[in-house]
VOGU-3710 file (C-alpha; in Angstrom, 3 decimals, decimal comma):
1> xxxxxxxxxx> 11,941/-17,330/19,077  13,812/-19,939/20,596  12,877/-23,824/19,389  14,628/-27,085/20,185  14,305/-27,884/16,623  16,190/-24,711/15,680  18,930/-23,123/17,046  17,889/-19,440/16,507  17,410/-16,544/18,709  16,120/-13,147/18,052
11> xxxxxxxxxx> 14,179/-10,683/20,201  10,630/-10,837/19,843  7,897/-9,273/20,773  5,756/-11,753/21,490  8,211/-14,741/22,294  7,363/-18,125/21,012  8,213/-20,969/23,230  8,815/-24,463/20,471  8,757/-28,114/20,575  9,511/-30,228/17,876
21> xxxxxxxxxx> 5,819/-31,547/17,515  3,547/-28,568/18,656  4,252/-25,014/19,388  3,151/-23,126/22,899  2,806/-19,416/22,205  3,031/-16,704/24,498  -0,505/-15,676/23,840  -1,368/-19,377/24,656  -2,530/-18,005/28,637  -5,951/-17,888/30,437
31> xxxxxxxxxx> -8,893/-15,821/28,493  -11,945/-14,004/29,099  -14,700/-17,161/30,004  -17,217/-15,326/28,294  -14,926/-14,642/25,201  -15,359/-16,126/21,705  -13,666/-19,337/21,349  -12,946/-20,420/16,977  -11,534/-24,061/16,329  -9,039/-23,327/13,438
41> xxxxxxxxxx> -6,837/-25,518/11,355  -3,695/-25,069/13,842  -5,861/-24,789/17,119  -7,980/-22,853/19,315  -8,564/-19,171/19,474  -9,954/-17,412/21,813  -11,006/-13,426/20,556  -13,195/-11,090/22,129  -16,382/-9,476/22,663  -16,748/-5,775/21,612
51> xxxxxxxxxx> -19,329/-2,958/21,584  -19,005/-1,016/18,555  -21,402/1,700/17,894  -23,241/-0,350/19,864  -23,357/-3,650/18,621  -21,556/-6,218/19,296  -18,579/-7,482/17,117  -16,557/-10,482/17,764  -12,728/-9,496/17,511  -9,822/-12,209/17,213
61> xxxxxxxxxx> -6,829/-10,148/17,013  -3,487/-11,257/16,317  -3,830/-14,990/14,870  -0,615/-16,266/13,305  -1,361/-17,201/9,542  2,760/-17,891/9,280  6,001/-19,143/11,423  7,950/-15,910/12,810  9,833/-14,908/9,319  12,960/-14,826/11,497
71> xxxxxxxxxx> 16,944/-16,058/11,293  16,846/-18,860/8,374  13,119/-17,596/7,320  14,222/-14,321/7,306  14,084/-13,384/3,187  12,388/-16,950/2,618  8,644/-17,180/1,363  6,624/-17,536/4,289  6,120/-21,042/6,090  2,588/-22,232/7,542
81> xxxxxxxxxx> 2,483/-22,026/11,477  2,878/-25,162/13,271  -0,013/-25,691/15,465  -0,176/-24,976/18,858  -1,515/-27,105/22,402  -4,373/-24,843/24,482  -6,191/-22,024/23,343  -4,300/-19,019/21,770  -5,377/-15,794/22,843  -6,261/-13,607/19,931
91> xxxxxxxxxx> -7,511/-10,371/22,036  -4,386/-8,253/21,413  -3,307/-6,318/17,910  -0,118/-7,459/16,918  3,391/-5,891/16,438  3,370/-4,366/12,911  6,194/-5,530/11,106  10,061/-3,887/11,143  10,372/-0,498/8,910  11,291/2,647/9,370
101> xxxxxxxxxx> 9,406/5,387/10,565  6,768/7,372/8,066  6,495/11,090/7,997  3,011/11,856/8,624  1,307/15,163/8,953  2,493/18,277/10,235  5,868/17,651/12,149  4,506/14,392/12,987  5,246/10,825/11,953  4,158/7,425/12,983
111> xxxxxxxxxx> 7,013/5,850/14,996  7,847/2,086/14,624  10,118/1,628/17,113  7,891/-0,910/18,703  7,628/-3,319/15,377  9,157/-6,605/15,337  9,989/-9,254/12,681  7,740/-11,631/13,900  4,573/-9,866/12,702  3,066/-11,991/10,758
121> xxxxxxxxxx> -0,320/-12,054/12,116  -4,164/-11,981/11,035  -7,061/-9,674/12,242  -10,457/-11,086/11,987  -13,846/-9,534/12,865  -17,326/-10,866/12,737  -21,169/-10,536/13,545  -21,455/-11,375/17,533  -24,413/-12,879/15,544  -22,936/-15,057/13,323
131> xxxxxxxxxx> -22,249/-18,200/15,647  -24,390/-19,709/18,414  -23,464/-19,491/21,514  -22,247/-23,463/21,246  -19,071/-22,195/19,020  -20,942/-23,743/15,437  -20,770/-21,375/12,765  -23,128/-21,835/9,528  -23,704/-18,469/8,707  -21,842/-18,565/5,503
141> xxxxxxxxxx> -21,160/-14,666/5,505  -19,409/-12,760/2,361  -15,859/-11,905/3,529  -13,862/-8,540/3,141  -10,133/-8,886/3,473  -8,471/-5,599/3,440  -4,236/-5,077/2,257  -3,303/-1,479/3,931  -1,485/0,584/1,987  2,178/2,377/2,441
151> xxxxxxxxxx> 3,799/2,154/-0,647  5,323/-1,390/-0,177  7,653/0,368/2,658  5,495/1,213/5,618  2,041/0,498/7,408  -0,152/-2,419/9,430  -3,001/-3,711/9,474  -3,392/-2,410/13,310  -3,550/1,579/12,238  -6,736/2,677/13,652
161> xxxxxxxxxx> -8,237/3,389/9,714  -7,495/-0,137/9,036  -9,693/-0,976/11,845  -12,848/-3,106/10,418  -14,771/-3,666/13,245  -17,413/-0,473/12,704  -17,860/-1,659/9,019  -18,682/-5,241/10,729  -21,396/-3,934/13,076  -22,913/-1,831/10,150
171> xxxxxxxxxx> -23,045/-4,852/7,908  -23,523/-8,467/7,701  -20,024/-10,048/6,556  -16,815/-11,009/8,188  -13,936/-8,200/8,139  -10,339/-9,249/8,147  -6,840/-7,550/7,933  -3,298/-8,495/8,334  0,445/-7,815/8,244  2,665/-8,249/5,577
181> xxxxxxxxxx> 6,668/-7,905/5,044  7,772/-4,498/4,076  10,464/-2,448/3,010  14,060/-4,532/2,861  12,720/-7,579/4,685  9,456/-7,387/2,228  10,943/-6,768/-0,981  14,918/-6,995/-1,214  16,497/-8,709/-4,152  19,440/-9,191/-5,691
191> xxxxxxxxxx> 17,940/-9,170/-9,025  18,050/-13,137/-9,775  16,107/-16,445/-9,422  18,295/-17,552/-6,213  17,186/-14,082/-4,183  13,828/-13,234/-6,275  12,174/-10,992/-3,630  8,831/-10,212/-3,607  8,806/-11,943/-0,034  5,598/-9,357/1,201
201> xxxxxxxxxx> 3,974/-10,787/-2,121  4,568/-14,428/-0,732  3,177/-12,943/2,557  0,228/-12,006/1,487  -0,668/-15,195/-0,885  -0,152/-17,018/2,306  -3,228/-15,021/4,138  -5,399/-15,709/0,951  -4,571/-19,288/1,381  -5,417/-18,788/5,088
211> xxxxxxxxxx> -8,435/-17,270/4,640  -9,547/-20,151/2,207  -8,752/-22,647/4,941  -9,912/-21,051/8,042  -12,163/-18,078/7,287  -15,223/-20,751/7,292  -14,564/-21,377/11,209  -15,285/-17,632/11,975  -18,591/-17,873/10,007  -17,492/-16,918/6,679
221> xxxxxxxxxx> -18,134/-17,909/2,701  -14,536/-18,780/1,280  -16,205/-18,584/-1,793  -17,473/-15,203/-1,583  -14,099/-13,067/-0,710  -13,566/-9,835/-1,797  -10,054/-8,267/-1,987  -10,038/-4,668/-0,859  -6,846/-2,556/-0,709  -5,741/1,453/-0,925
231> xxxxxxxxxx> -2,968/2,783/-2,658  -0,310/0,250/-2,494  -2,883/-1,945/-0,997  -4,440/-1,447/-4,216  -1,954/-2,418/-5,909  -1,020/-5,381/-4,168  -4,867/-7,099/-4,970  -4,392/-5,987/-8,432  -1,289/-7,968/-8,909  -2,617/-11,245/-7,194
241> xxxxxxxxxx> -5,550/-10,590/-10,114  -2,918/-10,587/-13,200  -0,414/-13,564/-11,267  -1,262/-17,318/-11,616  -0,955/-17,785/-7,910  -3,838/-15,770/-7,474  -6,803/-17,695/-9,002  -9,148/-19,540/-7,041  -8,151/-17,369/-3,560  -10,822/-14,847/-4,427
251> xxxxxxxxxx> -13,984/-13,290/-5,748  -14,182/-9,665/-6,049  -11,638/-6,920/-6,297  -12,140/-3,148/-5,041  -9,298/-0,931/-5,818  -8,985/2,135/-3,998  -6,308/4,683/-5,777  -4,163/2,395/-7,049  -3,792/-0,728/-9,867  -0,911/-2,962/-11,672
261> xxxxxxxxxx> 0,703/0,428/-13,247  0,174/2,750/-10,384  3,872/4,466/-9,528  5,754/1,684/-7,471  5,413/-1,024/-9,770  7,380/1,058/-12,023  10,150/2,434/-9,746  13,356/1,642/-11,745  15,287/1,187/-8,999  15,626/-2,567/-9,272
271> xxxxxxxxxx> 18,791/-5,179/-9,452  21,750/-6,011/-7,995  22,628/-2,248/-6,262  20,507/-2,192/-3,258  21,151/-5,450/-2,085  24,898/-4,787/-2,531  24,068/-1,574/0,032  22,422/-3,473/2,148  24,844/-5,868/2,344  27,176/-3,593/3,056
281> xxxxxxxxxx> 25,736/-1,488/5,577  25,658/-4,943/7,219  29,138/-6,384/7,119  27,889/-8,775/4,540  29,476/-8,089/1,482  33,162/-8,302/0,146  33,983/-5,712/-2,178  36,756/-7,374/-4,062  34,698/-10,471/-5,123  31,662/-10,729/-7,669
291> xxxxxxxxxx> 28,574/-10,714/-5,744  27,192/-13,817/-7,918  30,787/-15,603/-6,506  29,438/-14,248/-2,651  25,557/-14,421/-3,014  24,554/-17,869/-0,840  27,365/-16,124/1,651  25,548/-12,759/1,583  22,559/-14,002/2,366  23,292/-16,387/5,005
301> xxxxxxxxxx> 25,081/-13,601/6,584  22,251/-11,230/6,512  19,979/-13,409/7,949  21,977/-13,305/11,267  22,231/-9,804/11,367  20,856/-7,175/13,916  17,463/-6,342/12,160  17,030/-3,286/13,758  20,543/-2,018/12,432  19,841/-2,314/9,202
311> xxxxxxxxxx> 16,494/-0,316/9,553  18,543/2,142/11,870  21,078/2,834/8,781  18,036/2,653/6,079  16,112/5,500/8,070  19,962/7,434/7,439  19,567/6,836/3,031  18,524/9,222/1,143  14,591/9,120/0,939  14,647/7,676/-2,645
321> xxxxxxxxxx> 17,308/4,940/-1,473  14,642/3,681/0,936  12,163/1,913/-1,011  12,156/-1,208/-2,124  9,109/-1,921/-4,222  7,528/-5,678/-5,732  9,793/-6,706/-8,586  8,769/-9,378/-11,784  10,178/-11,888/-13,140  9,497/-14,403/-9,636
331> xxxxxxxxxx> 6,851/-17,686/-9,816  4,744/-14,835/-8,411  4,977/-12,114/-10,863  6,274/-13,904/-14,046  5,289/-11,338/-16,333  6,118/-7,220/-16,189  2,803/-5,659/-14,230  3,509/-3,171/-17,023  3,399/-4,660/-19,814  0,688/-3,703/-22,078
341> xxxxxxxxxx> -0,759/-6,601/-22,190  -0,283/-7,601/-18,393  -3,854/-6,988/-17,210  -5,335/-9,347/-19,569  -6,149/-12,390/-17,629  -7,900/-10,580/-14,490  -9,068/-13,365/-12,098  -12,317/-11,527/-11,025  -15,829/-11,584/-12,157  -16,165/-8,231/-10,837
351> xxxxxxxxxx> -14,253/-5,018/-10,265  -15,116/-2,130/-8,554  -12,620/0,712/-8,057  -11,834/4,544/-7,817  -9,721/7,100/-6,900  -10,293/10,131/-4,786  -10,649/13,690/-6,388  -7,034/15,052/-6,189  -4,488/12,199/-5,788  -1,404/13,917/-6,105
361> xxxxxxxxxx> -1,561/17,385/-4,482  -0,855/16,189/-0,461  2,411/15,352/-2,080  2,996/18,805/-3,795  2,240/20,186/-0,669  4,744/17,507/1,392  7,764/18,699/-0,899  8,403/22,282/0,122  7,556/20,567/3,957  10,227/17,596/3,660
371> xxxxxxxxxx> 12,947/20,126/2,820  13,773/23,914/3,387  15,941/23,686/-0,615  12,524/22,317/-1,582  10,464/24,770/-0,419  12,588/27,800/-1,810  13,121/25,976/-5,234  10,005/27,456/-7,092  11,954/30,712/-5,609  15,422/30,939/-6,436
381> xxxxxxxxxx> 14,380/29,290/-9,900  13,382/31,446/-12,298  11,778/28,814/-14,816  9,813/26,676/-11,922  9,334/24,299/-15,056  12,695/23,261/-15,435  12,403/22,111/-11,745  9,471/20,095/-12,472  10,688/18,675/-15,446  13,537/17,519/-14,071
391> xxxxxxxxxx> 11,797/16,035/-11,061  8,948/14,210/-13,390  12,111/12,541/-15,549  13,409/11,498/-12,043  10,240/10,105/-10,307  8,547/8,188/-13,530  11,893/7,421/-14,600  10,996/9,278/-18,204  13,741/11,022/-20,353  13,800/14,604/-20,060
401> xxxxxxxxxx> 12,531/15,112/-23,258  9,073/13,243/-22,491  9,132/14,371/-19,008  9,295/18,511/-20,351  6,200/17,564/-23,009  4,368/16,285/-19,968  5,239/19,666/-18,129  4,281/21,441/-20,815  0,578/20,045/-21,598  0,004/20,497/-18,107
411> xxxxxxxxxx> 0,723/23,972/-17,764  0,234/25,167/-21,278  2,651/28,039/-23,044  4,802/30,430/-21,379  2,557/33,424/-21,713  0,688/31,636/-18,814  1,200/32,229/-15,523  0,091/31,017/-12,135  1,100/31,425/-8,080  2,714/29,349/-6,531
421> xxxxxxxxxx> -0,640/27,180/-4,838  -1,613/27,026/-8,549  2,091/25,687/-9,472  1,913/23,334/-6,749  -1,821/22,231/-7,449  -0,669/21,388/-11,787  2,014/19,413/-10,060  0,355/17,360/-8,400  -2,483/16,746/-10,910  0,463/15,140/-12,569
431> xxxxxxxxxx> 2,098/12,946/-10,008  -1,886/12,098/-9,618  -2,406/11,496/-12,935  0,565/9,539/-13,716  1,008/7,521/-10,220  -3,002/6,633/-9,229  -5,126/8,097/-11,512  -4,789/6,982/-15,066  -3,263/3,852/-14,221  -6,834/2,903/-12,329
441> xxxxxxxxxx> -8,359/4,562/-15,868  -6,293/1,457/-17,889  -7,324/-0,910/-15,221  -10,979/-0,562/-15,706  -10,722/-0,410/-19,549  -9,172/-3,775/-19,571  -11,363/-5,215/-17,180  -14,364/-4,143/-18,822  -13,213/-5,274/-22,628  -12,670/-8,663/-20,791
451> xxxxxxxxxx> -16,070/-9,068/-19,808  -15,818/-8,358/-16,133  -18,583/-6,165/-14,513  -16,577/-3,087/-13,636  -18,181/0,065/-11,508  -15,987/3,239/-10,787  -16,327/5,862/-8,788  -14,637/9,058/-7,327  -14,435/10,057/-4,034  -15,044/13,784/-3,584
461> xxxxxxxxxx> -15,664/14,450/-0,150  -13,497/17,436/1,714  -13,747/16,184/5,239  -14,335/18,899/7,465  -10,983/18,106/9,855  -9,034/18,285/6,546  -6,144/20,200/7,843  -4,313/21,171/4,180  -4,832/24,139/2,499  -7,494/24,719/0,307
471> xxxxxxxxxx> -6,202/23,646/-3,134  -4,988/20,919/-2,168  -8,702/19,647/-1,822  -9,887/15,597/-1,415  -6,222/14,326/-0,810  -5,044/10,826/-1,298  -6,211/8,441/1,344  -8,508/11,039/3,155  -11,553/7,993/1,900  -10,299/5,263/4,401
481> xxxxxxxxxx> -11,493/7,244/7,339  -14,962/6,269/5,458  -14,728/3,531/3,325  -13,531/1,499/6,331  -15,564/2,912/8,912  -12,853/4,042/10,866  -14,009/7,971/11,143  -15,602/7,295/14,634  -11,968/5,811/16,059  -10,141/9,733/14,704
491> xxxxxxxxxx> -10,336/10,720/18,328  -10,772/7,288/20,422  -7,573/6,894/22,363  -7,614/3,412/22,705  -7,590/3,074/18,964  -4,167/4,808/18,564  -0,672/3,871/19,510  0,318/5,348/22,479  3,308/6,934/20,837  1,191/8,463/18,169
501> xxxxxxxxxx> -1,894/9,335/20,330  0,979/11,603/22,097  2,283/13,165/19,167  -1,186/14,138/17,865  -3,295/14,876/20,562  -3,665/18,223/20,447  -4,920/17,735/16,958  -7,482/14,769/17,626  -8,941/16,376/20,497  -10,164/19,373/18,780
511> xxxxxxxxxx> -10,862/16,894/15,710  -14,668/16,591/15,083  -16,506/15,119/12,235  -20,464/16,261/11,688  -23,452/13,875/11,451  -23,355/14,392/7,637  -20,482/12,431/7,770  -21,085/9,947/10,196  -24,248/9,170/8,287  -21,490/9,084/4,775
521> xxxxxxxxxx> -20,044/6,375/6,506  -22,723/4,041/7,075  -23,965/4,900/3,228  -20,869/3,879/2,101  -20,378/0,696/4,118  -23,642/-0,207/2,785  -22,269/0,563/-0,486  -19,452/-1,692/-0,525  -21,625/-4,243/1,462  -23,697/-4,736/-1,563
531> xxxxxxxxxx> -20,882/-4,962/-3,340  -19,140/-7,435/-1,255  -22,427/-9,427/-0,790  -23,892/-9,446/-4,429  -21,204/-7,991/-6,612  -22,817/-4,714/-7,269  -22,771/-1,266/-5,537  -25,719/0,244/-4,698  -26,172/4,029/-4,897  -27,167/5,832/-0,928
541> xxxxxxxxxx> -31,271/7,063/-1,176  -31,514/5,869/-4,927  -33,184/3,482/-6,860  -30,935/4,094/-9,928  -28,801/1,394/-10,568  -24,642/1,844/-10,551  -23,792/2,103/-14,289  -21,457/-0,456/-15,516  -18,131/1,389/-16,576  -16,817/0,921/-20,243
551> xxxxxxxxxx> -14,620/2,666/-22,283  -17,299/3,850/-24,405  -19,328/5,667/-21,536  -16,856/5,998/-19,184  -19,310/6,342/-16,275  -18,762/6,648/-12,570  -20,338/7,606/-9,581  -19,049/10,652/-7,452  -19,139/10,391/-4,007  -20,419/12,555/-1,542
561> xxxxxxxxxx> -22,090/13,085/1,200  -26,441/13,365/0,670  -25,153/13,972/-3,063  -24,443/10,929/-5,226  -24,289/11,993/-8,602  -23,377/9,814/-12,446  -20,190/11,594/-14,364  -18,433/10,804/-17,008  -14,437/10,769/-17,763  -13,200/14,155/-17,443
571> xxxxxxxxxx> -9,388/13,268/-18,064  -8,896/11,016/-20,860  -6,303/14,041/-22,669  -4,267/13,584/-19,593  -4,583/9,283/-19,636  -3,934/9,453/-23,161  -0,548/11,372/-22,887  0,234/9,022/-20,044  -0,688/5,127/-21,140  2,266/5,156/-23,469
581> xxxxxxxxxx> 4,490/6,580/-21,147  3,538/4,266/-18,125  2,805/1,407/-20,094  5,230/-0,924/-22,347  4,073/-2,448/-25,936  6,329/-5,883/-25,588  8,477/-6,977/-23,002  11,791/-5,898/-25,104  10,624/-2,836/-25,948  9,513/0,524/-24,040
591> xxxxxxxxxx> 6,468/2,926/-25,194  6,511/6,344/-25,132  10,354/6,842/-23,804  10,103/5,413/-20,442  13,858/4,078/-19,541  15,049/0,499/-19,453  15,042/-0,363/-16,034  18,365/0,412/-14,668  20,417/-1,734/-11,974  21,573/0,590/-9,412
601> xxxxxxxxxx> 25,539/0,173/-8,815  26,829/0,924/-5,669  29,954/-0,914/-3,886  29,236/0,805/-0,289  26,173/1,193/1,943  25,696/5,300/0,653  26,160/4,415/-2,824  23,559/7,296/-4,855  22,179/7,685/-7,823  24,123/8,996/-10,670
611> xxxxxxxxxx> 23,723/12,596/-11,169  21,590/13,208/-14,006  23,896/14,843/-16,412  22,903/18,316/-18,456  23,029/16,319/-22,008  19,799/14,758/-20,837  18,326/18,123/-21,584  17,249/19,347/-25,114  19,898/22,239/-25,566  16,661/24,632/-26,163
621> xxxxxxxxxx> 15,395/23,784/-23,127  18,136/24,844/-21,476  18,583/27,715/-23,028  15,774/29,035/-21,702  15,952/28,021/-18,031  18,295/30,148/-15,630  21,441/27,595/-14,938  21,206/28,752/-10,840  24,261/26,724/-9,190  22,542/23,273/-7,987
631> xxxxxxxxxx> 19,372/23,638/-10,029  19,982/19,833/-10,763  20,473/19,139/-6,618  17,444/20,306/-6,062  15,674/18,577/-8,322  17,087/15,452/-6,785  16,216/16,851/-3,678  12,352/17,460/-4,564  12,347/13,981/-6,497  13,510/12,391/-2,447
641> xxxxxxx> 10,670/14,261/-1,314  7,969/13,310/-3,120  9,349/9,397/-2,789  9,082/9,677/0,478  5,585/11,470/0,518  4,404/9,386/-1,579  4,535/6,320/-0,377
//
């Protein structure tokens, strides 16, 4: 952006051309005459006119809800745009913002080379009916606004399964998705009221506020939003339901795998030592002074430096060094999200949320991919449960000692034994249990004691282009490709990235899904219509009514495809071991034996985690495991891998 009224420069993407009283955007050229022209608070918008599934679905793609977070916004809470002269074209998906790249299937990961720091843009689909062909809009339609997922570090709302425009032409409501600050940008702090964090956070309260302002110009109800969000996604709408910035900006929630104690929240990581490595890695930091005595420098520093160099030395850290997660304590989280207590003011009248059938296994199955020590360590160690231990005290930041009774009420007593896919398939029922599972279990308690309508369910759908082995079954995420509507886009090239349509061709073009599941897809868009549009789902070919969830009958609907059918809680054992563990009594005071948080020291850009050290271990405990030279390495190792699967 270059601007008269500010001296900065900094490649972008799409370059922004400024004047001190109105702001000409690049996008601000000649559109389609037949395209779909919105009046919004800062100016025109032009979108476009699309044929999907064969209806028509007005897209506007692209529309800035913020000024470029860039040079002196850069690690700032996001400012409103400053409106524009002419008509802004909206028919292009924007640049997803900067992070590094994320290990996806296979040998394959989705490559960000192409993301920018000015990405702060808005997706919004609608009805080709909604509006007359004069440009009024009284339709008044329910709204769905959807928060993609990636663990805080990665993703955009432009990823083909965060596509709405299928669920638009199969429903009646206005879809809309957008980008939010990740990773170091997102989320680095230094652990204090002068450098909170929580900048993504900020992001995404500004779209709410948005949406309030503008959504009614695309033909939408700002009083009938629901907030919809997977996995970190998830988590992000929970927290905007337990913070007092988030009243008023919404309706509905519906979670999908994740809530306020789901694993990220919780990552102890927090403080001082990352921004010190940051700072660093960037020149910005003097080792011999106090960084409280060199903070304002610090920061003004980093805000001037290459962008892409810092993400170029973050994709070099060790895969647990890498995230950077929400933190409390901010105007926007003021209280812990695990706390007890923390979920007790939810601003919804109604929740509706679920996980899929096995949450945790993908990532059992990612370890022994991410790394070749990894995928020999159930080998060369005798006692794989020492292993495991060691990595669940690592990755829930648990002692050992609560960490090994976890292990050990998963896989039962030593006279047991199992193969390795069974080994891998207990492990990740507990990284499921403890990081999406239970955590969406406490969620819907507390909701439901408050009063709130509440309906679970469980996905448990295999899709037939499900490319993991058997046990690891209905893996996390594998419901956006329905819940969305997205499944018909799996092998539309247009839909993809060009760099990742070319790494995973050969897959998609063999990739077929069957007319039973092209048909789940409409059942459950009109699923979560009726949610979105009356606050209560409505079960495919029945005339049964979704039961309310409550902890007494702990009902929930499974999921799949010609076969809806009412459970009941089949793993409160596991969520009672693990609400004491995840979640705290009083905010001086941890349940269970979950660590104090700890502040991360580290006076150079590769400052690690201290080793964890063999008096951590109950001496019978090790007794019984073979002490193999760098049994404790590869723990660490394993515990990097499943960060950076998990997320």
């Amino acid at each position: 952006m270059k601007s008269a009224c500010s001296p900065l420069l900094v490649p972008l993407l799409v370059s922004l051309l400024a004047t001190c009283g109105s702001r000409t955007y690049a996008n601000e050229v000649s559109h389609d005459a037949g395209a779909p022209v919105v009046r919004i608070s800062d100016g025109l918008v032009a979108g476009r006119r699309d044929i999907v599934s064969g209806v028509p679905v007005h897209s506007f793609l692209g529309i800035p809800y913020a000024q470029p977070p860039v040079g002196d916004l850069r690690f700032e809470k996001p400012r409103p745009p400053i409106p524009w002269n002419g008509t802004y074209d909206a028919s292009r998906t924007p640049s997803p913002c900067m992070q590094v790249d994320f290990p996806f299937i296979k040998e394959t990961k989705i490559e960000y080379s192409h993301a920018s720091e000015d990405c702060l843009y808005m997706n919004v689909w609608r009805p080709a009916t909604a509006c007359g062909s004069d440009g009024k809009c009284d339709a008044n339609l329910p709204v769905l606004v959807f928060f993609h997922g990636g663990g805080f570090q990665w993703g955009d709302s432009s990823l083909f399964v965060h596509d709405l425009s299928n669920f638009v032409a199969h429903s009646n409501v206005i879809g809309v998705g957008f980008n939010y600050r990740v990773s170091i940008f997102g989320f680095l702090t230094a652990g204090s009221k002068e450098f909170p964090g929580n900048w993504g956070l900020w992001d995404q309260h500004l779209a709410l506020q948005w949406v309030q302002k503008n959504i009614g110009a695309f033909g939408g109800n700002p009083g009938e939003v629901t907030l919809a969000g997977q996995s970190a996604g998830a988590i992000s709408v929970a927290l905007h339901s337990i913070s007092p910035k988030g009243k008023g900006l919404f309706k509905r929630m519906l979670l999908q795998s994740g809530a306020t104690a789901s694993m990220i929240t919780g990552e102890p990581y927090k403080g001082s030592g990352k921004f010190i490595a940051v700072a660093a890695a960037a020149g910005c930091y003097d080792e011999k002074r106090s960084l409280q005595d060199q903070l304002k420098e610090s920061v003004a520093c980093l805000k001037k430096a290459d962008g892409r160099a810092i993400y170029e030395w973050l994709a070099r850290e060790k895969p647990q060094d890498q995230i950077f997660p929400p933190v409390n304590g901010d105007d926007y989280l003021p209280v812990d999200p695990l706390l007890e207590n923390a979920a007790d003011n939810i601003a919804a009248e109604e929740v509706f949320l679920g996980t899929v059938a096995n949450e945790g296994t993908v990532f059992a199955y990612h370890i022994g991919k991410l790394s070749t020590v990894a995928e020999g360590a159930f080998s060369f160690v005798d006692d794989y449960r020492f292993v495991i231990t060691l990595v669940v005290s690592t990755l829930f930041n648990i002692p050992v000692s609560t960490s090994k009774g976890i292990v050990q009420h998963y896989y039962g007593d030593y006279d047991k034994h199992y193969t390795k896919d069974q080994v891998l398939s207990i492990f990740g029922d507990i990284i499921g249990d403890g990081g999406f599972y239970c955590p969406v279990v406490f969620f819907a308690e507390k909701a439901s004691k408050q009063g709130i309508k509440t309906y679970r369910y469980q996905y448990a759908h295999k899709s037939s282009f499900n490319v993991w082995p058997d046990w690891v079954g209905v893996f996390h995420a594998e419901d956006l490709f329905f819940t969305t509507g997205a499944l018909p886009f799996l092998t539309q090239k247009e839909k993809h990235r060009p760099s990742l349509w070319h790494t995973l061709k050969d897959e998609l073009n063999i990739t077929h899904y069957t007319e039973d599941e092209d048909m789940f897809v409409k059942e459950l868009i009109s699923t979560i219509t009726a949610y979105v549009k009356n606050g209560k789902p409505t079960i495919p070919g029945s005339q049964a009514e979704w039961p309310l969830y409550n902890k007494a009958t702990q009902q929930y609907v499974r999921l799949r495809p010609h076969n809806y059918t009412t459970g009941t809680e089949e793993r409160q054992a596991f969520c009672d071991l693990w609400k004491p563990i995840l979640l705290k009594r009083s905010p001086t005071t941890t349940a269970g034996g979950r660590k104090e948080e700890s502040t991360r020291s580290g006076k150079s850009p590769s400052a690690s985690l201290p080793p964890l050290s063999t008096n951590d271990v109950e001496s019978n405990y090790v007794s019984r495991a073979p002490r193999h030279v760098g049994a404790f390495s590869t723990a660490a190792v394993l515990a990097g891998a499943v960060f950076y699967a998990l997320h």
